[in-house]
C-alpha positions, 0 to 999 in steps of 0.5 A, a space after each residue: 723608191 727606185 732600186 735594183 731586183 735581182 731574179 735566179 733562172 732555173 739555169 742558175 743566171 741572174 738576171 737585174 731589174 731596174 724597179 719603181 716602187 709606188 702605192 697604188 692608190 686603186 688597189 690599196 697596195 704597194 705596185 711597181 713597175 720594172 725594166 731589165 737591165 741586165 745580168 750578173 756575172 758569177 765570178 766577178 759579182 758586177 753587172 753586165 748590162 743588157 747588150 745594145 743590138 747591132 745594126 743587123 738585129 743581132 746581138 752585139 758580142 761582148 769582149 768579156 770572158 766567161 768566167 769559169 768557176 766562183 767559190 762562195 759560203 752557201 750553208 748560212 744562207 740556206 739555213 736562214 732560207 730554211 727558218 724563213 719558209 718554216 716560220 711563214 716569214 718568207 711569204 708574208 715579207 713577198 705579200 707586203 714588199 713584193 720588192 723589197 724582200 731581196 734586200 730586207 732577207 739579205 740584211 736579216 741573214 747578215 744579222 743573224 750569220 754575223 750580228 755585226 753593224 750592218 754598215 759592214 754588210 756590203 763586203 760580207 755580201 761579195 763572197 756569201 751566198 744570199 737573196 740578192 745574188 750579189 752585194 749589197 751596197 751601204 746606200 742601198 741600206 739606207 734606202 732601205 731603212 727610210 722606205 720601212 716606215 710604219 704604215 708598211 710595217 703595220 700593213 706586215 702585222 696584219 699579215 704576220 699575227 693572221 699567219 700565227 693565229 694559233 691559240 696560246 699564250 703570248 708574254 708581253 716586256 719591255 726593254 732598254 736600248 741605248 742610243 748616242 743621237 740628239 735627233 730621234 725624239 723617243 730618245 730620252 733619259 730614264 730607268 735603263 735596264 742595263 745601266 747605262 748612262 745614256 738616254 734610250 728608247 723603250 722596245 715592247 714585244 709581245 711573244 709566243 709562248 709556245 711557239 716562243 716567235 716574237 708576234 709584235 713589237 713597238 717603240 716607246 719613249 725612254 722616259 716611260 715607265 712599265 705601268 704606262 708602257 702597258 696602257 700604250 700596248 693596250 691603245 696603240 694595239 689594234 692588229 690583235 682580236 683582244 678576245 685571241 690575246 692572253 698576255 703573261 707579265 711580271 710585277 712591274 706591269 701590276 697596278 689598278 690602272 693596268 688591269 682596269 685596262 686590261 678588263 676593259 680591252 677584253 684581254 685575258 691575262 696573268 701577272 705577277 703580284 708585288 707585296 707592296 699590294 694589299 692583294 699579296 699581303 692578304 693572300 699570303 696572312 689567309 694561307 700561312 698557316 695553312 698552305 703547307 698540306 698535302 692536299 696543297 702540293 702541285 708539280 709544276 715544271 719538275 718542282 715542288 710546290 705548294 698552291 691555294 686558289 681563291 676567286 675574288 672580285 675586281 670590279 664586278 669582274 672574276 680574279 682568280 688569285 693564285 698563292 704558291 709557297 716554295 718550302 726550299 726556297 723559302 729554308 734557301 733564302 732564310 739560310 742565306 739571310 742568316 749568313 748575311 747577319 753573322 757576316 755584317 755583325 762580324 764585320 760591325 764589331 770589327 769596325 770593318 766597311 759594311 758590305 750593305 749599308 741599308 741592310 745594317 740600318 734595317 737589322 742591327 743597332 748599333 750605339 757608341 759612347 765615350 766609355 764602352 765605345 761601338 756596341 752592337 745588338 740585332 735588331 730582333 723584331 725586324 728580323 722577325 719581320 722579315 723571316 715571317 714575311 714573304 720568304 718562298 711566297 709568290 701570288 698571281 692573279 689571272 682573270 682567265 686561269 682558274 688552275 694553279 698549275 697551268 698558272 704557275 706554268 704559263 708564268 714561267 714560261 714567260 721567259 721566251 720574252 727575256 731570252 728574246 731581249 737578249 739574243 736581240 741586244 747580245 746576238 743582233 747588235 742591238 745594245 746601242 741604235 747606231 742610226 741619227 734619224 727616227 725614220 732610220 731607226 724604225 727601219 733598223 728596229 723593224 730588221 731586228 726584228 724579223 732577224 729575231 724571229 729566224 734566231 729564235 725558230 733556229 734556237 728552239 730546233 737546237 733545244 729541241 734535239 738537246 744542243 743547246 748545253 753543248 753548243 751556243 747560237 753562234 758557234 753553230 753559225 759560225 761553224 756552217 758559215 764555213 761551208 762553201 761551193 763551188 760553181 763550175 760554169 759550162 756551156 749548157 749546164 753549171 755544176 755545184 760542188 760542195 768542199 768537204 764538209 766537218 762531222 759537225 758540219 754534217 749533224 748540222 746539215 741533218 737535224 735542220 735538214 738542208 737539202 743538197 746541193 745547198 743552193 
C-alpha cells in the first residue's frame, strides 16, 4: 500500500514522505520503502513539495510567503498521546505498523475526542493538533481500514498481551452490534442485546480485571449463541499461554460443553451458575438451613454476605462450588414480590389490564361463572414456591478459587467488560457498522478497539481521583478540546503560546500531568 508519512523535526517542520508498504518475506515482517516529497506548511496545512534545483545547483526559490502564525486545538492530542505511552499502545502500534501508526493513532484520537463516524474526521483533523501533523483525507481511511486485515492484527496481539502479561484475572462477554449491510457475511439475525431489529454481529472481548484494558477481542456470527461463543474463544484463542488466562463470566456461558472445554484448554475459571442447573439447585437445598451463621458472614466490597464452600468433582477434575445468600436482598426482593401480588390482585378484581400476564397465570387463579361472575384466589402453593426458592441465593463454581471472598470479589468486578461494551457502542460510535465489506468492517472494529483501550486508561485516572461522580467522560474531553495554541513562526525559532486556559482546564492539565508547552 502507498501512502504519505509525515515526520516533525526538532525544529517543529514537518517533513512528507511518500512510503511503499510491503511484507518482507526474508525477514517475516511488514518492510517498507520511502521517498521525500516535501514539507507542510503550518498555517495552510498543504504540502509544499520538495523544490526542483536550478541550473546553478541551487535551490529554486519558492514564490510563497511564509506563513507568520497558525492556532490549532493541541490538549485532546496530548492527552490521548499521554494514554498511549502509559498503556504501552504507542510502542506496540510502531513494532507492528511502523507506517501506518500516524494514521491508525490519528482516527484513535478522533474516536476518542469526538466518537462521531469517522467519514467526518478529515475536517476535525484541519484544525486539531494530531499524529499526522495534517488532515487526514477520507480515502486515505479507507485505505486504512482494507490493509488492517487479520493477519497484521494478530501479529498486534502477540505484541500487545506479551506487553500485559501481568498476572490477574481477565473477564470474558459478548455483545451485539448491528449492521444495515447485506454484504458482510458475519452479519445475520439473532438474540440482539440491545433489541434491534436488525441482523448483527457478535463481538467477544476479553478484559483485564484489574488493569480493566481490553486484552483481546473477535468477531463472531450473529446468530451464535453464548455457550457456542465461548468454545470458539477457546479454539480461535492461541495468542494467550491458557495456563496465564483466568476468565471470569456470567450465567449464560454456563453449561457442560463450555467447562468440559474450559478443563480441557487448561484455563482457570469462575462462572456464575443458573438455577436451572441441578449444581445450584442442590447447593442451595444443602445450605438452607444452615447458611446463615455467624461463622458464614464474609465482607465482600463493603456488603455483607453470607457464604459456604464445598469441593466436589467434575470429571475427575477439582470444583470449587461457592454458595452466598444476601439476607437484604433476599427481605428487598420478597418485599417487592408482595407489592406485586397486592397490586395485580387489585387490579384482577377491578377487572383492570393485567401489568404481567405471565406473572397472573403463575400466582393467581382466577375462575368466572355465570352467577358470581370473576373470583379471584392466590395461588398459595406457588407462591411458596417461590419465596422458598433462590430469593438472595447466588452459586459460582471456579476450578481455581478456593476462597468465597476472592470469588464473590473477582465475579464482581467483572463489570469492566460491560463498562467496556458500553463506552464502546455509546462513546466510539459503534451502536451500527457503517461499513459494506467485511475487510472494511475488521479495520473499523480493530480501530475501536485500540480507541477503547486509551478511553478506559483515561476513565480509570478520572475514578482514581474520584471525578467520575462529577464529571462524565465526555465532558472531560470536550472541555480540554478546547485548549488551543498558538505558533509563531521566526526565522530561526518558532514560539508556542498557549491562550488562557479554564480553572478546569488546568486541575485537567494537573491530575494527567501533561507537560507544557502541550506539544
Amino acid at each position: 500500500m502507498s501512502s504519505q508519512v509525515r515526520v516533525k523535526s526538532k525544529s517543529g517542520r514537518i517533513y512528507v514522505y511518500e512510503v511503499d508498504s510491503f511484507w518482507n518475506k526474508e525477514k517475516k515482517k511488514p518492510d517498507s520503502h520511502r521517498r521525500y516529497i516535501g514539507h507542510i506548511d503550518e498555517a495552510t496545512g498543504e504540502l509544499v513539495p520538495n523544490r526542483p534545483k536550478a541550473k546553478n545547483g541551487s535551490a529554486a526559490k519558492s514564490e510563497k510567503p511564509s506563513p507568520t502564525c497558525s492556532i490549532k486545538e493541541v490538549a485532546n492530542y496530548v492527552l490521548i498521546d499521554k494514554a498511549a505511552k502509559e498503556t504501552g499502545l504507542l510502542e506496540c502500534l510502531k513494532e507492528c505498523f511502523p507506517v501506518e501508526w500516524p494514521y491508525i493513532m490519528t482516527c484513535c484520537q478522533y474516536l476518542c475526542g469526538c466518537g462521531h463516524p469517522l467519514y467526518r474526521a478529515e475536517g476535525w483533523s484541519t484544525h486539531n493538533a494530531c499524529y499526522l501533523g495534517s488532515s487526514l483525507p477520507s480515502q486515505r481511511i479507507r485505505e486504512l481500514l482494507s490493509s488492517l486485515g487479520p493477519d497484521r492484527q494478530r501479529e498486534f496481539f502477540r505484541f500487545w498481551i506479551q506487553y500485559n502479561q501481568a498476572k490477574e484475572y481477565f473477564a470474558l462477554d459478548i455483545t451485539s452490534v448491528s449492521s444495515y449491510s447485506e454484504l458482510i457475511g458475519l452479519v445475520k439475525y439473532g438474540y440482539n442485546r440491545d433489541h434491534d431489529l436488525l441482523p448483527q454481529i457478535n463481538l467477544l472481548m476479553i478484559t483485564g480485571e484489574k488493569s480493566k484494558l481490553p486484552i483481546y477481542f473477535l468477531p463472531l456470527d450473529g446468530k451464535i449463541k453464548d455457550a457456542k461463543a465461548l468454545k470458539s474463544a477457546v479454539k480461535e484463542q492461541q495468542l494467550i499461554e491458557p495456563r496465564q488466562l483466568s476468565v471470569i463470566m456470567d450465567k449464560g456461558f454456563f453449561s457442560k460443553a463450555n467447562l468440559d472445554a474450559l478443563y480441557d484448554s487448561k484455563m482457570r475459571f469462575a462462572v456464575g451458575v443458573p438455577f436451572s442447573s441441578k449444581i445450584a439447585k442442590e447447593a442451595v437445598e444443602k445450605h438452607r438451613d444452615i447458611i446463615e451463621s455467624h461463622h458464614n458472614m464474609i465482607t465482600v466490597m463493603d456488603s455483607e454476605v453470607y457464604a459456604a464452600t464445598e469441593l466436589q468433582k467434575w470429571n475427575n477434575h477439582r470444583l470449587y462450588v461457592h454458595v452466598y445468600f444476601d439476607s437484604d436482598k433476599a427481605a428487598g426482593e420478597r418485599k417487592t414480590f408482595h407489592k406485586k401480588l397486592c397490586r395485580v390482585y387489585e387490579q384482577l378484581v377491578n377487572g383492570e389490564p393485567v401489568e404481567d400476564e405471565k406473572f397472573r397465570d403463575e400466582y393467581f387463579i382466577v375462575t368466572e361463572t355465570p352467577i358470581r361472575g370473576i373470583k379471584v384466589k392466590y395461588n398459595e402453593e406457588a407462591i411458596d414456591r417461590h419465596l422458598k426458592g433462590n430469593v438472595g441465593w447466588f452459586v459460582l463454581v471456579s476450578n481455581s478459587i478456593k476462597d468465597s471472598v476472592e470469588a464473590l470479589t473477582v465475579y464482581r468486578e467483572k463489570d469492566s467488560v460491560e463498562k467496556s461494551f458500553d463506552d464502546l457502542k455509546n462513546q466510539l460510535d459503534m451502536k451500527r457498522l457503517r461499513v459494506h465489506s467485511e475487510q472494511a468492517m475488521n479495520g473499523r472494529i480493530f480501530l475501536q478497539f485500540l480507541s477503547l483501550i486509551l478511553t478506559v486508561w483515561i476513565r480509570r485516572k478520572l475514578s482514581e481521583a474520584k471525578w467520575a461522580k462529577r464529571y462524565s467522560y465526555s465532558q472531560i474531553m470536550d472541555e480540554i478540546g478546547e485548549l488551543k495554541q498558538v505558533t509563531y513562526f521566526g526565522k530561526r525559532k518558532n514560539k508556542n503560546l498557549v491562550l488562557t486556559t479554564t480553572k478546569l482546564q488546568d486541575q485537567i492539565i494537573e491530575l494527567f500531568e501533561l507537560s507544557e508547552p502541550y506539544v
